[in-house]
Steps between C-alpha positions, in 0.01 A plus 500: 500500500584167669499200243526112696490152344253307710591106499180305612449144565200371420212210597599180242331548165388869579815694320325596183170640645714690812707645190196587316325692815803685578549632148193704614634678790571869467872541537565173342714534204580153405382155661650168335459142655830303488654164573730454837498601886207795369228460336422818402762817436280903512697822411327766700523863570432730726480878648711396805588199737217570650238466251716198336441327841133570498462367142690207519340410930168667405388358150770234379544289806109467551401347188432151534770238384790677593691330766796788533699740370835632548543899402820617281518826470692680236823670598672688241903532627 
């Protein structure tokens, strides 16, 4: 299991409804809009890197409003 915060900038005055959208993604655990350089913060998991890229290329980056995203994933040391 890969788990990834997903920072995403969105289109001005679109935060709320990206948030909303996302929420309904499977592999989506949490999605919260916030104030600063992001506009919207997503926990997500996965099987593998793989299927983590898929999700977050594949169905988050498509949906309309969402300018980009930077990828963390979760490291545990």
């Amino acid at each position: 299991m890969v788990q990834a915060y997903i920072l995403i900038q969105t289109e001005v005055g679109r935060a709320a409804e990206v948030a909303e959208r996302i929420r309904g993604i499977e592999g989506v655990a949490e999605a919260h809009d916030v104030t600063g350089p992001y506009d919207v913060i997503v926990q997500a998991e996965a099987d593998d890197v793989n299927a983590l890229g898929t999700l977050v290329v594949a169905r988050i980056q498509r949906l309309e409003g969402i300018a980009r995203t930077l990828t963390c994933p979760i490291v545990n040391i």
